[in-house]
Each structure stands twice: as C-alpha cells, then as structure tokens.
C-alpha positions in Angstrom: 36.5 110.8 73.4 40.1 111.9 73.4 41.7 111.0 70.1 45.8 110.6 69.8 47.6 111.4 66.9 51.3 110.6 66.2 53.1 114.0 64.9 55.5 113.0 61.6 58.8 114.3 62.5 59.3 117.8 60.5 62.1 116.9 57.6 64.0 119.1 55.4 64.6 117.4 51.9 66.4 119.0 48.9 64.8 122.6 49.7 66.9 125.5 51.3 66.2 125.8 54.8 64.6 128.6 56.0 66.3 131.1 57.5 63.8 130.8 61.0 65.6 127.8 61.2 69.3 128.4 61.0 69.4 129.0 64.5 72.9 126.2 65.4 75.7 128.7 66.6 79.4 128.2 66.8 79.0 126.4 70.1 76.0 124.0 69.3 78.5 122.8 65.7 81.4 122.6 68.0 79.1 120.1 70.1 77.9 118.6 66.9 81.3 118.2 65.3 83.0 117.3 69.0 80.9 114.1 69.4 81.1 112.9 65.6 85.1 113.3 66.1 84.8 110.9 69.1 83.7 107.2 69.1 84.6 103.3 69.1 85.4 103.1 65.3 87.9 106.1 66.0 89.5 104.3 68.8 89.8 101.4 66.5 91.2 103.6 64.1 93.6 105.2 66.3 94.9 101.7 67.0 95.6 100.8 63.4 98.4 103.9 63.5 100.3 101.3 66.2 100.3 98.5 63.3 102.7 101.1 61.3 105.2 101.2 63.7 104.4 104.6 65.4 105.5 105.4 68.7 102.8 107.3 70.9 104.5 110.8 70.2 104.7 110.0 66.6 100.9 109.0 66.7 100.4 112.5 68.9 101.8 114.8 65.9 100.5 112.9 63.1 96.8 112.9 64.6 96.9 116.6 65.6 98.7 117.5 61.6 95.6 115.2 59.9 93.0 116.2 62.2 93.3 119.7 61.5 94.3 119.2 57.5 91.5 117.2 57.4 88.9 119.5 59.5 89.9 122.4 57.7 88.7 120.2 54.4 85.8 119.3 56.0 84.7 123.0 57.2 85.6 124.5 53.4 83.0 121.2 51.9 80.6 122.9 54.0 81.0 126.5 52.8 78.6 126.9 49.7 76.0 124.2 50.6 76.1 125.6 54.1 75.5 129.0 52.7 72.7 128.2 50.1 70.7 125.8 53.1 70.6 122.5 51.2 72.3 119.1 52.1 76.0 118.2 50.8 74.3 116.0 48.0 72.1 118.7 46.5 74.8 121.4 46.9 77.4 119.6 44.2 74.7 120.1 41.3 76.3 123.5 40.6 79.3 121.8 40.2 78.8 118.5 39.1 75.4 119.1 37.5 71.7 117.4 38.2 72.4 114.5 37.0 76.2 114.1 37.6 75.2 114.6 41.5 73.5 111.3 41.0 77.0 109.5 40.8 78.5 110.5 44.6 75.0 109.8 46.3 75.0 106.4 45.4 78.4 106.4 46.2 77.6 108.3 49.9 74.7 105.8 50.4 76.7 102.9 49.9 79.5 104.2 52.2 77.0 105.8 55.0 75.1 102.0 55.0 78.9 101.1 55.6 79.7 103.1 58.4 76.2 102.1 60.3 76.8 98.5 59.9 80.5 99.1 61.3 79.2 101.4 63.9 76.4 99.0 65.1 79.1 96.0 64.8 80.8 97.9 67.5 78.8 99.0 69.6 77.4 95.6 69.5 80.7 94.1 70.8 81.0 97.0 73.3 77.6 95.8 74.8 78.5 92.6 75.0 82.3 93.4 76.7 80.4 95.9 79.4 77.5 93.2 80.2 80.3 90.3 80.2 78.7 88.4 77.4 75.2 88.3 79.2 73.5 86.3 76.5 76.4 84.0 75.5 77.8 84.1 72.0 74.7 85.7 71.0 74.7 88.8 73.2 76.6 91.4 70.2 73.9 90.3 67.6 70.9 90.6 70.1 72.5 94.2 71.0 72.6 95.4 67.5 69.2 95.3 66.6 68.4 97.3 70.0 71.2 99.9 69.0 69.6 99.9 65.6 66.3 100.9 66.8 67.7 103.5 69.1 69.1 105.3 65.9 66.0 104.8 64.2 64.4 107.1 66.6 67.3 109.6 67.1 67.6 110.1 63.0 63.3 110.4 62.8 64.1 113.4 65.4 66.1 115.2 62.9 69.6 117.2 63.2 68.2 120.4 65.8 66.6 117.8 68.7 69.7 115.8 68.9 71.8 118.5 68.7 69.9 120.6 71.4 68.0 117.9 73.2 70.5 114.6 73.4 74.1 116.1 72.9 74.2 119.3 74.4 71.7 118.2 77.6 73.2 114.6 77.9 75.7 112.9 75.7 78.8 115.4 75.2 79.3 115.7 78.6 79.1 112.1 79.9 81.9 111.3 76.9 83.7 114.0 77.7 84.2 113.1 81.5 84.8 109.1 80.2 87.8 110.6 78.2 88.9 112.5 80.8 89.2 109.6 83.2 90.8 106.9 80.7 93.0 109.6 79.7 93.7 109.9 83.6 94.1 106.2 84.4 96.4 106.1 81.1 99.1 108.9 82.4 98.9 107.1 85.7 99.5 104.0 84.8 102.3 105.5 82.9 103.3 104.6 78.7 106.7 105.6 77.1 105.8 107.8 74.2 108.8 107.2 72.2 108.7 103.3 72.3 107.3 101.9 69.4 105.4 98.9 70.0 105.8 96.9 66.5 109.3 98.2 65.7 109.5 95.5 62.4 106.4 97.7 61.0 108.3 101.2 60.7 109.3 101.9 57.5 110.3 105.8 58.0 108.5 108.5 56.2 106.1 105.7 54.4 104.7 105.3 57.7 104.3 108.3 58.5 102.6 109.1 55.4 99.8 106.1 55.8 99.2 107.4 59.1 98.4 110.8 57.9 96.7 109.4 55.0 94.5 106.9 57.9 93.9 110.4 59.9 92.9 112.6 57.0 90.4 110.1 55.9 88.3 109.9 59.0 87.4 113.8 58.6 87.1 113.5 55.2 84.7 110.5 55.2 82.3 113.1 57.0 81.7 115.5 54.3 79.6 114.3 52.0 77.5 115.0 54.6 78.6 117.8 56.7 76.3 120.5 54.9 73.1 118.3 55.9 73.9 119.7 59.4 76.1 122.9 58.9 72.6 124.3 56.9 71.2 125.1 60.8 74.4 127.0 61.3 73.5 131.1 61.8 76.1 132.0 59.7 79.3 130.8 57.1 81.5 131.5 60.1 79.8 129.5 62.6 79.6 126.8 60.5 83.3 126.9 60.0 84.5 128.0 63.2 82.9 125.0 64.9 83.6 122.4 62.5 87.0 122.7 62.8 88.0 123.9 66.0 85.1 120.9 67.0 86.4 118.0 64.7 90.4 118.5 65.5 90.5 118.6 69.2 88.4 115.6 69.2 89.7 113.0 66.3 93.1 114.0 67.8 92.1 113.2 71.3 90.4 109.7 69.9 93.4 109.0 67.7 96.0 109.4 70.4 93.7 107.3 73.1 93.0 104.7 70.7 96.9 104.1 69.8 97.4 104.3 73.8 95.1 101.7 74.8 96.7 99.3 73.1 100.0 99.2 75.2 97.0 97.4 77.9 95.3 94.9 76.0 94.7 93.0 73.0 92.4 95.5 71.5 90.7 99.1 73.4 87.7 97.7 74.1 89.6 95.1 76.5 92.0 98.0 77.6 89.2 100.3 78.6 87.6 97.3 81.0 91.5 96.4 82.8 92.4 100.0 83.1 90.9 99.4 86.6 87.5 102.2 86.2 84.9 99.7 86.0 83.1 99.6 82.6 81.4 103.0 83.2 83.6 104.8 80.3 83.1 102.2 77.7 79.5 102.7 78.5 79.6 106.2 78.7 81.1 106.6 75.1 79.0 103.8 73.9 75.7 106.2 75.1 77.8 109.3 72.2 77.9 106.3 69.7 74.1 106.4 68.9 74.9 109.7 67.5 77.6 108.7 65.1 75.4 105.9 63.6 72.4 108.5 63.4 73.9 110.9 61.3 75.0 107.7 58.9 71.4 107.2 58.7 69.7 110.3 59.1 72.4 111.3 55.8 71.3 108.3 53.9 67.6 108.9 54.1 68.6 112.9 53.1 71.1 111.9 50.5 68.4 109.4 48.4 66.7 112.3 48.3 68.6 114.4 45.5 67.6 111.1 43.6 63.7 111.0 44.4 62.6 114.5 46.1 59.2 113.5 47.2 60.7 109.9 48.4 60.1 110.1 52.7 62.7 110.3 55.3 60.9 108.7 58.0 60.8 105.5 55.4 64.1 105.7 54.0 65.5 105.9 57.6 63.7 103.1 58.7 65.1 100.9 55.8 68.4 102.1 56.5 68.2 100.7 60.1 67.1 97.5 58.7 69.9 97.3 56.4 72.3 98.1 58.9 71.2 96.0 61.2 71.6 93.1 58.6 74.7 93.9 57.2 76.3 94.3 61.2 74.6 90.8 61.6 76.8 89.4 58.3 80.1 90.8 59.6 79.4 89.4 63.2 81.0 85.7 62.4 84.4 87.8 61.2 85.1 88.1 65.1 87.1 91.3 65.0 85.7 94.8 63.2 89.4 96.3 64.0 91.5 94.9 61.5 91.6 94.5 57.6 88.2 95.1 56.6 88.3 98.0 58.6 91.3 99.7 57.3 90.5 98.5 53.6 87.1 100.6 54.0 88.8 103.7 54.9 91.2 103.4 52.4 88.3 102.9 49.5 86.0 106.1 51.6 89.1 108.1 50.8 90.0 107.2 47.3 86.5 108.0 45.7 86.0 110.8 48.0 89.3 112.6 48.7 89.5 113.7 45.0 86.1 114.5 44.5 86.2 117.1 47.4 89.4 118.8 46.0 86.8 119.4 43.2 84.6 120.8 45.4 86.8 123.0 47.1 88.7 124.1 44.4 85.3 125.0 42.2 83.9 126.5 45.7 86.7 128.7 46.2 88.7 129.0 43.1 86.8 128.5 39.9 83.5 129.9 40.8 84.1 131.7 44.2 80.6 131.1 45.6 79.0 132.6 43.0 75.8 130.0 42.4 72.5 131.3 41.4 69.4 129.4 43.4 68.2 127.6 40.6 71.5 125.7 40.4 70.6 123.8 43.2 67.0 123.1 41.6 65.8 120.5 39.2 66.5 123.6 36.8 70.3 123.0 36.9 72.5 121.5 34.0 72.7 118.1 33.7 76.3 117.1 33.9 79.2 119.4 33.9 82.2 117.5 32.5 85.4 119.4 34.0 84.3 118.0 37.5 84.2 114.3 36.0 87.8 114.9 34.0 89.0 116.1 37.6 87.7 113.3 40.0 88.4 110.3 37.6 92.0 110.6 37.7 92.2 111.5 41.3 90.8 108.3 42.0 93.1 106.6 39.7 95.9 108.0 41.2 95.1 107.9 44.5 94.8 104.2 44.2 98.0 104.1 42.0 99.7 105.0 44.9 97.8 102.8 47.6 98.3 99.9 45.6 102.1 101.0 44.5 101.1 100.5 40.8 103.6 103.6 40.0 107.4 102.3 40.7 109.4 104.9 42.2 106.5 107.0 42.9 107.8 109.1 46.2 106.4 108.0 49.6 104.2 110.5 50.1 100.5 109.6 51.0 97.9 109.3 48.4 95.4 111.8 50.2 97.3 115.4 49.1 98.5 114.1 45.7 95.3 113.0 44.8 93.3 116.1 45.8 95.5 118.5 44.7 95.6 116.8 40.7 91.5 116.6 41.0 91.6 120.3 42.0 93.9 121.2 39.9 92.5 119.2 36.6 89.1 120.9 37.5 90.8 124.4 37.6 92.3 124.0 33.9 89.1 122.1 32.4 86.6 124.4 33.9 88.2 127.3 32.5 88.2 125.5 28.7 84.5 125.1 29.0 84.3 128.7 30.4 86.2 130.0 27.7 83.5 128.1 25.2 80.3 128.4 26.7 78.6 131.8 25.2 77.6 132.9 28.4 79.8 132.1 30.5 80.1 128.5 33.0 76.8 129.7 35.6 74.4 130.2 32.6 71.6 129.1 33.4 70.3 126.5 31.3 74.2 125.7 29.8 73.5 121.7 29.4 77.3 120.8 29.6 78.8 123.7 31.1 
C-alpha cells in the first residue's frame, strides 16, 4: 500500500545560509525587487503625491529623486546581513546587540502584519471592482480570506520557489505587460503634466519635500527585511546591483501611474476599469500582489524568529495569514484604504525606521566597516549596545518633531534626511566613546555594553 507523506517546506531561520544556496543572481533580485516596487498600495501611494498639489511632471522627478535615494538605502541595509547569510533581524545584533535586536522586531512584526492587512484590504477591493461586486457588499471580505490563503501557500514555499517558480515563470511578466498597456491607454488618452490638479494644496518646497518624504518611505519600509531575501544573492554586488537598479525603475513607474490615474476617476482602481482595456490589467497586477503580501508574511514568521529560534515558520506564517486576514476584515467598514489611515501608516513606518537604518548604515559602513565576527550574529553576541539606542531615539524624535511641526521655524525640509543623518551621525560620535572605553576595542567578543 502506497503511503503519502506531505514534505515540510525547507526554512532558513536565524542560521547563515549556506553557500550551496546563494544561488539568486543580479537578474533573479532585479525580478525580486522589480515586483515588490510594483503593486496596488503603490498606486494608492502614488495618488496621495496629487493631494499635495503636484503636477504630473513634479510627481515624475520627485518619484524618480526618492526612488533612487531610497533604493540606494535599501541596497546599503542589505550589505552586511546579505554578506554574513542571516535575515535583516538577526543581522542588527552586531550593532544593536542580542537583546537590543529584540526592540525593531517587534517593531517589524507589528508593521509587516500592517502592510498584509492593507495589502489584503486591497486586493480585496480590486476583486470586487474586476468581478463587479459579484457577491454584493460582501464580495471584498469573501475575497480576502481566499487572497489570504493564496499567501499562506506562497510564503510556506520560501523566497527561491517564488522567485524562480512564480515571478520569473509567471507573475513579472503579466505585470509588466498590464503596465505597459495603462501606461499606453494613459499617453493616448492624453494628461497635461504641468497642470496641477488640487492647485489650493501646493505649498512650494513643503510639498515637495512630503512628497519626497511619501517616496522615500515606501523603499525604506522594505528593509527590515530586505536581507531575508538578498542572503540567496551570489554575491554583495548582486545583491546591490539588483536591489536598486530593480526597486527604482519600478516605485518610479508605480508612483508616476498612480498620480496619473487619478486625472480619470475617483480613485486608480476606478481609473484602471474606464481607461477602456477591460479589467485585464487590474487583474493582471492584482495576480503580482500575492507576492507583495508574501514577503509581509513570509518576513514576519522569519523576523519572530530572532526572538524564539526553534519557534516554526510554517506555524508562525499561518498565524500571520489569520491575523491579516482579521485585521483586513476590521478595516473593511472604513470604505476607502487610500486616504488618511493610509498615509498616517507610512508616515509612522518611516519615523521608527528611517532613523534606525541611518544607524545601520552608518555602523555598516562607517563605524565598523563590515568588520563582524560570526558569533556576533549568534546567541553569543552582547546584549545591548547603547550608541545605537542614543542614535535611533532622537531620530525618531525629531523626525516626528518635524511631521508634526513641534519645532517653529524648523526649515521645510522633509523629516526623512534630517532624521537619518542625526541617527547616523549620533551613532558615529557615541560609538566611538564606547570604543575609546572598551579595553578591547567595540567587536570584543563578549563586551556586554559595547
């Protein structure tokens, strides 16, 4: 009698990857990074730069400027944990310390549960436009649950069979002919880029400098994960190279559309059904969605584990589903995911995380210059290192300061740069005090507050 076993999906937890299995090159990270740049919620995004008074070539440069700022931050996040072969999480325990890494994962599973209920919300509300409300009021909430489960099953295959097996075989290349044709339909229709469609809402360079700040953030909400799937990448420069080139070409593309679409309907989902090309686009990028909401779950299952190593990802990924599902379910009587909320949630992503990866970077590339021993990145490694802390605390503060206009006078000039270049630069100074009184030096092994 034949007997069937279910294989468990292979996982990679808090362990370096081995090198057999850093086999993503340039190309497959472009495709990785190419369809996580793309998507509904970026659309949705792209519209929000209309609400500050942009005209479409305003929106043009200031999506290309933060796409590629904020790519280039994203690739650099990715340079040591990429190197060493563990996921974002685990890789800021050199620089944060064991137990100080605990504070940004809870932080990145609250905010990755975030961006799965939002992602399931629309795609929820992109079933229900492309099926013409099939089920009545009720079709979004029966379509998130089906979504859900379809994520479920993409996160349980892990990072290398989606990016070989469903984006590279399938999903890039039906989004990228959907962009292609609204993009098509749009210039033929014809827009004037220099118009701006809520004149009242331009206030000059302030605009300007939310709109960069509403760019950068979408890039930089990504890496406190991006090392979970640059760790496949062959090599530093493959990683980089394709995160970058990958993310800029298409948040820029999504940024630009989304602001476009709106000079045809109320919001883009409408504008995508009366552009005249039947709802085959919508559904086309709706198929790429999945793998936007799989890496928001696939990272949450990865991320709990630098808090419990020998917790499963198969289970964690399955109670993230679940909670996404719920929490898309909540927000479903709101009626629109586009506005507010949606803008308030970036805004938070990027205060607690902007500053925290101008720690990073600057530690990465300035104060330690890659130089981490393994057992950093083990259970071995110091428990807190307080220059990283006395860095990211006031970035936060003042990158709020700014959102909220708590400093009078303060210059218009975004909160995103200001805020990562005083985190960067705080860490710089204080982690050269506690160099200068640590006995041997700030990557002693063992140094409990170095």
């Amino acid at each position: 009698m034949t007997r069937w076993r279910i294989r468990r999906p292979p996982e990679w937890g808090v362990d370096p990857v081995p090198a057999d299995l850093r086999t993503l090159r340039a190309f497959d990270v472009f495709v990785l990074w190419s369809s996580l740049g793309v998507g509904l919620l970026v659309l949705a995004a792209g519209s929000l730069l209309v609400l500050q008074g942009l005209s479409l070539l305003e929106t043009l440069a200031i999506s290309l400027a933060g796409s590629l700022i904020g790519s280039l931050m994203l690739a650099a996040a990715a340079h040591h944990g990429s190197r060493a072969g563990v996921p974002t999480m685990v890789s800021l325990r050199p620089i944060l310390g064991r137990g100080g890494s605990f504070a940004p994962t809870v932080l990145n599973v609250l905010q990755l549960l975030g961006w799965a209920s939002f992602e399931l919300l629309v795609m929820g509300y992109a079933a229900a436009v492309i099926t013409g409300n099939v089920f009545g009021p009720w079709t979004a909430a029966i379509f998130v649950p089906v979504f859900g489960a379809s994520v479920a099953a993409l996160a349980l295959g892990g990072p290398l069979v989606v990016v070989r097996q469903w984006l590279e075989k399938f999903a890039i290349w039906l989004v990228d002919a959907s962009t292609a044709a609204i993009a098509a339909a749009i210039a033929i229709r014809g827009v004037d880029l220099t118009a701006r469609p809520m004149p009242a809402a331009f206030a000059g360079p302030a605009s300007y400098l939310l709109a960069l700040d509403l760019v950068i953030v979408m890039p930089i909400s990504w890496w406190p994960l991006v090392s979970d799937y640059n760790r496949f990448a062959r090599r530093a420069r493959d990683s980089a190279l394709g995160t970058t080139a990958g993310y800029t070409v298409a948040n820029t593309a999504f940024y630009v559309l989304g602001a476009a679409l709106l000079a045809f309907g109320p919001d883009f989902l409408t504008a995508i059904a009366l552009l005249g090309l039947g709802f085959f686009p919508l559904l086309f990028i709706l198929v790429d969605e999945t793998d936007n909401a799989f890496a928001n779950v696939y990272s949450t299952a990865v991320s709990l584990q630098n808090l419990a190593p020998r917790s499963r990802q198969a289970w964690s990924i399955l109670a993230a589903s679940g909670i996404a599902v719920a929490a898309a379910w909540l927000l479903l009587p709101g009626g629109n995911p586009f506005g507010g909320g949606y803008e308030t949630f970036l805004l938070l992503v990027g205060g607690l995380f902007v500053p925290l990866l101008g720690v990073v970077i600057a530690d990465s590339f300035l104060v330690r210059r890659g130089a981490y021993a393994a057992e950093e990145f083990s259970d071995t490694a110091p428990m807190v290192r307080w220059p990283a802390f006395a860095g990211w605390i006031p970035g936060i503060v003042l990158y709020f300061a700014i959102i909220l206009q708590w400093i009078p006078g303060f210059p218009p000039v975004g909160a995103t740069l200001p805020s990562f270049a005083l985190a960067a630069g705080l860490h710089v100074v204080f982690a050269r005090v506690a160099a200068s009184r640590a006995p041997h030096g700030p990557s002693a092994p063992g140094a409990r507050n170095g």
